[in-house]
C-alpha positions as CSV (number, residue, x, y, z in Angstrom):
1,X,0.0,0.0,0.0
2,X,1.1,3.6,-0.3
3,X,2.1,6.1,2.7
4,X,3.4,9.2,2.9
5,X,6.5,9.1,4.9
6,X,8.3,12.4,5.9
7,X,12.2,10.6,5.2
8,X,13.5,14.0,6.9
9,X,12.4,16.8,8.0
10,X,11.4,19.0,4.2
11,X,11.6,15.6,2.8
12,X,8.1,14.1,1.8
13,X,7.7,10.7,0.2
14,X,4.8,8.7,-1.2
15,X,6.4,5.1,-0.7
16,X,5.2,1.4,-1.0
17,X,4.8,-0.1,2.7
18,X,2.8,-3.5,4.4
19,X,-0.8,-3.4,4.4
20,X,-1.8,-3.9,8.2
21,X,-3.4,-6.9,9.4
22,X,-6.1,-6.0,11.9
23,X,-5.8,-7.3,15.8
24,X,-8.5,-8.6,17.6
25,X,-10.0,-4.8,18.7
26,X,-9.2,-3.9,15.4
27,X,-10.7,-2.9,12.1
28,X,-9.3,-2.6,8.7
29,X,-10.3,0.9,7.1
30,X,-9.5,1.6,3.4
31,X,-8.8,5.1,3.5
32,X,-10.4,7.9,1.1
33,X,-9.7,11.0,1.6
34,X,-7.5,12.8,4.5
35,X,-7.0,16.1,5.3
36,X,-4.3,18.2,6.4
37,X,-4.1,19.6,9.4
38,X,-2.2,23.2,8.6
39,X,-0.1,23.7,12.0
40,X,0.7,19.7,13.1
41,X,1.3,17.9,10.0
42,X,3.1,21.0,9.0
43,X,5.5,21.3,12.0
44,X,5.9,17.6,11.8
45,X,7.4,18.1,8.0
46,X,9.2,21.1,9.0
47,X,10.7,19.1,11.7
48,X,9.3,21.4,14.4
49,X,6.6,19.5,16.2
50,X,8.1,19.0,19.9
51,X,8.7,15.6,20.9
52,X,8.6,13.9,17.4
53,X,11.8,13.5,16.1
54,X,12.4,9.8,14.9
55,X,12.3,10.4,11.8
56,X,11.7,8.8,8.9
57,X,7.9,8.6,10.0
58,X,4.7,8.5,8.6
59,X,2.2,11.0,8.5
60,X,-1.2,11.8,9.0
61,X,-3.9,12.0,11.5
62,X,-7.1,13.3,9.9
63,X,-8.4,10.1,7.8
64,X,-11.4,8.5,7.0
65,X,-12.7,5.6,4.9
66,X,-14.4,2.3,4.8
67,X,-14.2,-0.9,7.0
68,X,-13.4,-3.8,5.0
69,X,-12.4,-6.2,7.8
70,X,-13.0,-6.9,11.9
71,X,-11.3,-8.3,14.8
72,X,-12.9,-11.1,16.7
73,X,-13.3,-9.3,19.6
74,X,-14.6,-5.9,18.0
75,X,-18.1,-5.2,19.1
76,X,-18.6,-1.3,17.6
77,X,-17.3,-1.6,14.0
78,X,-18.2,-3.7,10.8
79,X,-17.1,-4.1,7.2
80,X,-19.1,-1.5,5.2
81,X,-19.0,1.8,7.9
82,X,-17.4,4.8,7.5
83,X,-15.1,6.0,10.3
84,X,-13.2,8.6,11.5
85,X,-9.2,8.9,12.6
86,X,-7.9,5.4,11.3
87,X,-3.9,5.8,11.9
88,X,-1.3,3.8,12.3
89,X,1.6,3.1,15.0
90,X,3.7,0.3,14.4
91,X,5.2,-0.9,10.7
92,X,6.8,-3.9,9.4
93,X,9.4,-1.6,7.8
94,X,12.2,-1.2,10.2
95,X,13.1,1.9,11.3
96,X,10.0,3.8,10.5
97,X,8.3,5.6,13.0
98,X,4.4,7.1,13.4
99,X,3.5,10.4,13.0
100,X,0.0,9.0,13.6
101,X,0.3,7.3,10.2
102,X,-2.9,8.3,8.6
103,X,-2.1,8.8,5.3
104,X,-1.8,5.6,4.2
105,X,-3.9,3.5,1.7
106,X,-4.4,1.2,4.6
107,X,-5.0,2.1,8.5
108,X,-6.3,0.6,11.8
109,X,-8.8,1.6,14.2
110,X,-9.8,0.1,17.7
111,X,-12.7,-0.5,19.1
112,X,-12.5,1.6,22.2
113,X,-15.6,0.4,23.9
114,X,-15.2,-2.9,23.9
115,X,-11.4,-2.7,25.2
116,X,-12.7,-1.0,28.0
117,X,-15.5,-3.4,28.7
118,X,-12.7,-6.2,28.4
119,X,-10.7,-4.3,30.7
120,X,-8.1,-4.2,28.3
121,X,-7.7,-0.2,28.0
122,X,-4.3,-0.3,28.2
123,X,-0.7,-0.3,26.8
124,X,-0.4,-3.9,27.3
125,X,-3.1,-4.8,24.6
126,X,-1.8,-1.8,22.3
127,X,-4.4,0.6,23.6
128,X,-3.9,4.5,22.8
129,X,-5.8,7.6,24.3
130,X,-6.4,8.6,20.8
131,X,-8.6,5.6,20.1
132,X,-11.0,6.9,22.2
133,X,-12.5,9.1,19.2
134,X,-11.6,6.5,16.4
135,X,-15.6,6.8,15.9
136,X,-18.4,5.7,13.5
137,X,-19.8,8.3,11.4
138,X,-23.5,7.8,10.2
139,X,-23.7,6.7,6.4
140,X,-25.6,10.2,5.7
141,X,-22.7,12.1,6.4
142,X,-20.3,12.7,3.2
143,X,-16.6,11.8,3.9
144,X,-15.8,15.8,3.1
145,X,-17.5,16.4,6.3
146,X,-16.3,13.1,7.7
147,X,-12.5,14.4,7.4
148,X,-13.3,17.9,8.7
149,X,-14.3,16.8,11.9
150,X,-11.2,15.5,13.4
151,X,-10.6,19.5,13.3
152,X,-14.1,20.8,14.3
153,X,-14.4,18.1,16.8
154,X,-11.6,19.0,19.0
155,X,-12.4,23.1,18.0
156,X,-15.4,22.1,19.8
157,X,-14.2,20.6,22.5
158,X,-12.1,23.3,23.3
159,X,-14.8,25.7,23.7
160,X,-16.1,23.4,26.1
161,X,-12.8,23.5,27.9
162,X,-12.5,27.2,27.5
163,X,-16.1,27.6,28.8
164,X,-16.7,30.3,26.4
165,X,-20.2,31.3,26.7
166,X,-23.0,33.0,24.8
167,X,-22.8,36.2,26.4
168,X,-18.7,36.6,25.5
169,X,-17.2,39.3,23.5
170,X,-14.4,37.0,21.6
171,X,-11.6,38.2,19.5
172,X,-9.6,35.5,17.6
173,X,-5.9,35.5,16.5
174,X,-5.6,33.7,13.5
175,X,-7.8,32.8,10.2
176,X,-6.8,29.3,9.6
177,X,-9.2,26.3,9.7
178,X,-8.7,26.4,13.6
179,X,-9.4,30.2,13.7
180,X,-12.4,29.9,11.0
181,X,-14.2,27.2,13.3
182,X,-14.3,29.1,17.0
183,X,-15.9,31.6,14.5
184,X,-18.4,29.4,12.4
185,X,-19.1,27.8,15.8
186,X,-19.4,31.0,17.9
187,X,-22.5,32.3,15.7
188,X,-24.0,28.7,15.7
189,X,-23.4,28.9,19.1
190,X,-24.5,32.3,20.1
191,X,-21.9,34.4,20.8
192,X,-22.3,37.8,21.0
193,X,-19.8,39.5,19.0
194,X,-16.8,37.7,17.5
195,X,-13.7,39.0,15.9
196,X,-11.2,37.9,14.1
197,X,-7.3,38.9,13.2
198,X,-5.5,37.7,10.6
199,X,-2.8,39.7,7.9
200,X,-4.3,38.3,4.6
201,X,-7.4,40.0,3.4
202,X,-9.1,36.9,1.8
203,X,-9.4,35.1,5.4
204,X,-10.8,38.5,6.4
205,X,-13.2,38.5,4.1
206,X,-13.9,34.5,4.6
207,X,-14.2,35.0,8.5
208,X,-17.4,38.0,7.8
209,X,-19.0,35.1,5.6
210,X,-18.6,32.3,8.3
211,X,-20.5,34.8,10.7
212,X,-17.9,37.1,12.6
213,X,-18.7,40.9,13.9
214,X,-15.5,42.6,12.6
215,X,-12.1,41.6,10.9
216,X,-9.1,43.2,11.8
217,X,-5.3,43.4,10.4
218,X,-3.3,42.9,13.0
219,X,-1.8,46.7,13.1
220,X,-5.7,47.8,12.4
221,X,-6.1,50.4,15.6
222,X,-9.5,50.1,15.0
223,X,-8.6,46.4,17.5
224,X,-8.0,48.4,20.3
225,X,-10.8,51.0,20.1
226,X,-13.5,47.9,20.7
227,X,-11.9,47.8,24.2
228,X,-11.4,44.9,26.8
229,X,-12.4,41.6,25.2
230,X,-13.8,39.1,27.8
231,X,-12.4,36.0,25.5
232,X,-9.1,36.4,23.2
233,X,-8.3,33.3,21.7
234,X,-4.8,32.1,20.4
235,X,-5.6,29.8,17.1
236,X,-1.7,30.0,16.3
237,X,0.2,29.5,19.7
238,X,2.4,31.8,19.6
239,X,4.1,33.6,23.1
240,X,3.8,37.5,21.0
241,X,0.4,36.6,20.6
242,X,-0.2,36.0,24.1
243,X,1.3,39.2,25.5
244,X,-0.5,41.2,23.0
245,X,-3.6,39.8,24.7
246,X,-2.1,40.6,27.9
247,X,-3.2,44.4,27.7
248,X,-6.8,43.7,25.9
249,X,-8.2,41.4,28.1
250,X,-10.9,42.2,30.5
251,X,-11.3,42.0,34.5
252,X,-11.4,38.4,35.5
253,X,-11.0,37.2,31.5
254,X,-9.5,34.5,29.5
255,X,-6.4,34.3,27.1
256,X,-6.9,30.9,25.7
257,X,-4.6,29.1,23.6
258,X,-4.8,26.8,21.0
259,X,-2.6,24.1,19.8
260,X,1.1,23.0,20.3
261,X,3.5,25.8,21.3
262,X,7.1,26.0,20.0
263,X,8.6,27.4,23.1
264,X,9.2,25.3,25.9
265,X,10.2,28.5,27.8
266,X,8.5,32.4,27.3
267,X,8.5,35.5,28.8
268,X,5.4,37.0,30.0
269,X,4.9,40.3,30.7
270,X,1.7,41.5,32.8
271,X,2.3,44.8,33.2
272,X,-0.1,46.3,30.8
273,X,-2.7,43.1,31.7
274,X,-5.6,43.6,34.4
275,X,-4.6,41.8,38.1
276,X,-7.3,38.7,37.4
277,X,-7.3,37.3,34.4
278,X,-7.0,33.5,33.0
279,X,-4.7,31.9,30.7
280,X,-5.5,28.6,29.3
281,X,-3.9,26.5,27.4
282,X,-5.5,23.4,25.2
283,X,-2.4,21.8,23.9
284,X,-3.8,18.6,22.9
285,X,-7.3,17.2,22.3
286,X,-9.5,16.5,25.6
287,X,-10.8,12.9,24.1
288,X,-14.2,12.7,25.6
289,X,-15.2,16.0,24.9
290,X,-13.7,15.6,20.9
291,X,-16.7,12.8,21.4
292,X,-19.2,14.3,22.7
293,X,-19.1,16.9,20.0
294,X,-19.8,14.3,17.3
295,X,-23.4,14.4,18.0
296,X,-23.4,18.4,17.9
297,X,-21.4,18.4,14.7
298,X,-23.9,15.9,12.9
299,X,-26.7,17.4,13.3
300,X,-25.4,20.7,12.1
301,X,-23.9,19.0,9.1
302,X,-27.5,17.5,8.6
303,X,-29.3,20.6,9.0
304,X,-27.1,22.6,6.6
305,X,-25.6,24.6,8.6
306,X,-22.1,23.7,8.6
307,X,-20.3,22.2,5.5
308,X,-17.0,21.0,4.1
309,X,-17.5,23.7,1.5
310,X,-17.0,26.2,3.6
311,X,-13.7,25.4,4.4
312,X,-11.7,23.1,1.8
313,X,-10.3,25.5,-0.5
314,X,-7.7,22.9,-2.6
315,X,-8.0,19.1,-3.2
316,X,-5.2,17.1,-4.5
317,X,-4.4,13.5,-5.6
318,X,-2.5,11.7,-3.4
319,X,0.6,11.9,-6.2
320,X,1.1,15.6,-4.9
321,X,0.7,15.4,-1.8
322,X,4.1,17.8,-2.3
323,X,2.4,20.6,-4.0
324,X,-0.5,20.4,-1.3
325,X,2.0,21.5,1.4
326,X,3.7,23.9,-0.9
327,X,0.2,25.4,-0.9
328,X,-0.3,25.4,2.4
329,X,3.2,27.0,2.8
330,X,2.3,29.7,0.8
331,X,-0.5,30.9,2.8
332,X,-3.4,30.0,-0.3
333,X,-5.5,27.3,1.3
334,X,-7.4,27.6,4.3
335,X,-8.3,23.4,4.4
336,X,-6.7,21.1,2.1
337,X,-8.1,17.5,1.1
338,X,-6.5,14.5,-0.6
339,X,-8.2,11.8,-2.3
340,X,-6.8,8.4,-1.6
């Protein structure tokens, strides 16, 4: 089967590898399409995700495609559904690592539930936090929408996390698909008044269509003259970002951020920030509430009010899986889809 192995890091491969054979939790998923995920899979090719560094590795962690094969022991899956986050963590090829392992032709998935009500949840019987939310996705849902959802899932989970209400004045840093969804969700949701920062007009512009107040540049003065902002979200993790939002944030608010940050070590200065305020960080996905959002997400997809559409901007054959990254280096795409 075919996988798409980052040999170094700037160094992206499509190369032949073993098809997996399923374990007794396990299901055999032929994948479909994937998407990328702009900031990870990005910083795992750049060679500037922390803590993966074995390279060469395989990539990928936002699948989906078909069941074609069962475990004798799996309870939740059979041959014929469509699921969600099929990856891959161990290879017959020596030497090659995970980077999830998504994007390959082939991929596993485990049947959660019935580990746990085998008590055996754990590292022993090749259990994984992540296969918590290695889900079935109802047959009405297309497999665009399908592969967006390991994003909007966890996008949704962290406004759980974040507890960011209704009432909330939010201002987000950063129009990529992260950024896009706290402000698609936020008017689904209710949110008062959202806006958005980002340096390229066309996100701007996308972010008013997907439902926020106000767009910014980020040296628009116009950011400052809305006053304190009760939520300011970080959608690119960055430590400037944060002590910006150090002297815009409200009495008693919250700097949240989102996704993986670079520095191990920052500097933060609170001088210009109010004495109470919060800063939160949502690193990596909270599992049970990337679940629990499933049901949300479906029934919006369902009532057409959120769609793949609105965010996939460039789809690419496998075979250039290359140019897809070049795009997204270049600051063109927003979400990016390839076709297996």
């Amino acid at each position: 089967m075919r996988g798409v192995v980052v040999v170094e890091p700037n160094k992206v491969e499509i190369q032949e590898l073993a098809k997996p054979v399923p374990g007794p939790y396990q299901a055999l998923v032929k994948t479909d399409i994937c998407a990328v995920c702009n900031s990870t899979d990005a910083k795992v090719v750049t060679g500037h995700f922390p803590g993966l560094t074995a390279y060469p590795l395989v990539l990928g962690h936002e699948a989906t495609g078909i069941v074609e094969a069962v475990g004798e022991k799996v309870r939740q899956f059979k041959p014929g559904d469509r699921l969600l986050s099929g990856m891959l963590f161990e290879f017959a090829e020596k030497g090659l690592s995970s980077g999830w392992g998504g994007f390959c032709d082939y991929t596993l998935a485990n049947d959660h539930d019935a580990m746990v009500a085998d008590h055996a949840a754990d590292a022993e019987h090749g259990w994984f936090e992540c296969h918590e939310v290695q889900n079935v996705i109802p047959s009405d849902i297309p497999a665009e929408e399908t592969a967006l959802m390991c994003t909007w899932r966890e996008v949704l989970g962290a406004i759980e996390q974040f507890r960011i209400t209704h009432s909330k004045r939010v201002l987000i840093y950063g129009g990529g698909p992260v950024g896009m969804s706290f402000v698609k969700f936020g008017r689904l949701l209710g949110w008062e008044w959202i806006g958005l920062i980002d340096c390229l007009e066309w996100k701007r512009q996308k972010a008013m269509e997907m439902g926020a107040s106000a767009v910014f540049a980020p040296d628009d003065p116009a950011i400052r003259e809305q006053g304190k902002y009760s939520v300011i979200v970080d959608a690119v993790g960055s430590p400037k970002i944060i002590n910006e939002a150090l002297s815009m944030i409200a009495m008693e608010g919250s700097i949240c951020v989102y996704g993986v940050l670079a520095d191990n070590v920052f500097s933060l200065d609170k001088s210009t920030a109010p004495y109470n305020f919060n800063l939160l960080f949502h690193q990596w996905p909270t599992r049970r509430l990337e679940r629990e959002s499933t049901g949300t997400l479906v029934q919006w997809i369902r009532d057409k009010k959120l769609s793949a559409g609105e965010f996939v901007t460039h789809r690419y054959p496998l075979e250039q899986i290359n140019e897809a990254f070049a795009a997204i280096k270049s600051g063109k795409t927003l979400k990016c889809l390839i076709d297996f």
